[in-house]
C-alpha positions in Angstrom: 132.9 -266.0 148.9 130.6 -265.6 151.9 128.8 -262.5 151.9 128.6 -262.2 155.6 132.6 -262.6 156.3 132.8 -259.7 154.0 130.7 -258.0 156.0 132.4 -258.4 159.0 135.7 -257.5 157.4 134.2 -254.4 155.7 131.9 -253.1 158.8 132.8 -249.6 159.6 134.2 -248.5 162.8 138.1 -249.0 163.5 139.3 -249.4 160.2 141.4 -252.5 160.1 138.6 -255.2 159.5 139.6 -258.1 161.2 142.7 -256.0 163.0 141.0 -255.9 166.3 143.8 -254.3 168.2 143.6 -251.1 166.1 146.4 -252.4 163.5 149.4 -251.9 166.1 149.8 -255.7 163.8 151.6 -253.6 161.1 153.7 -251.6 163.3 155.3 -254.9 164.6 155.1 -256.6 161.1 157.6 -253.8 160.2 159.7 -253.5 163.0 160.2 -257.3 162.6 161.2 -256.9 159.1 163.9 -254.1 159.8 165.3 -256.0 162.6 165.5 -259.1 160.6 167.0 -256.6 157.8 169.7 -255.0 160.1 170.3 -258.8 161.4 171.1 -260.2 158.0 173.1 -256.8 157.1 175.5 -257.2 160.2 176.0 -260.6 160.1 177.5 -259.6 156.0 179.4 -256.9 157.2 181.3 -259.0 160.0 182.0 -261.5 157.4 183.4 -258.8 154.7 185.3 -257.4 157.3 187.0 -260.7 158.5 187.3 -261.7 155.1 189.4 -258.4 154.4 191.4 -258.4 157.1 192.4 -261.9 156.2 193.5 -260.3 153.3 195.2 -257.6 155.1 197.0 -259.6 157.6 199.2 -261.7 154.8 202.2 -263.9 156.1 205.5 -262.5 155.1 207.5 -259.8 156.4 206.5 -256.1 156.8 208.6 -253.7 154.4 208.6 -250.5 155.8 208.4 -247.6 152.2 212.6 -246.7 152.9 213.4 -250.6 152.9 210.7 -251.1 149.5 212.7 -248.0 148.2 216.1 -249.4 148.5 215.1 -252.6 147.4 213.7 -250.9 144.0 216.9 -249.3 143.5 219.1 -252.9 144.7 217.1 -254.5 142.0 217.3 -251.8 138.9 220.9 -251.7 139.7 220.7 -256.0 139.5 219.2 -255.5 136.2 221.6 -252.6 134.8 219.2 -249.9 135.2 221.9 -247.6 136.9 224.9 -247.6 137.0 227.3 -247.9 140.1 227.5 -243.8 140.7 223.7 -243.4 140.2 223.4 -246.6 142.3 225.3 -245.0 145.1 223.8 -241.6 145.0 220.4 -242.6 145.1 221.4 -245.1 148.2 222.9 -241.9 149.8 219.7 -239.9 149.7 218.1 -242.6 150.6 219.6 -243.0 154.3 
C-alpha cells in the first residue's frame, strides 16, 4: 500500500478522507437506495393487487347470500335432507 495515499485519506480536517464535498455522498447513496427500495416495493404491490383482483373478478354469475340460501336449501331438499314441509317453511322465511 502506498504510505502517502493513506496519508491523504487519513489527514485530519473534514473527516471524510477522500469525501471532498463534506460526505453529502452518503446522504445521496441512501436516498438512492430507499427510492430504489420504495420503487421495487410498488411495482410488487401493483402486481399483487392485479393478481388478486384477477382472482376477485371470476367469470360466472353473481349470487346474491338470499339466492346462495335458497339454493342450499333447493339442493338439501334434492338430496332428501328435508322433507317437503321443512322444505317449504324454510323457503317461506326465506322470502
Amino acid at each position: 500500500m502506498n504510505t502517502g495515499y493513506a496519508l491523504v485519506v487519513a489527514a485530519p480536517g473534514d473527516g471524510w478522507g477522500h469525501m471532498g464535498d463534506g460526505g453529502w455522498m452518503w446522504v445521496w447513496g441512501a436516498a438512492m437506495v430507499l427510492l430504489w427500495v420504495a420503487v421495487v416495493g410498488a411495482a410488487a404491490w401493483l402486481i399483487i393487487r392485479a393478481a388478486a383482483s384477477r382472482r376477485v373478478d371470476s367469470p360466472g354469475p353473481r349470487v346474491t347470500g338470499m339466492e346462495r340460501a335458497r339454493a342450499i336449501l333447493a339442493e338439501r331438499y334434492a338430496r332428501g335432507e328435508i322433507g317437503t314441509e321443512e322444505y317449504d317453511e324454510r323457503l317461506a322465511k326465506l322470502r
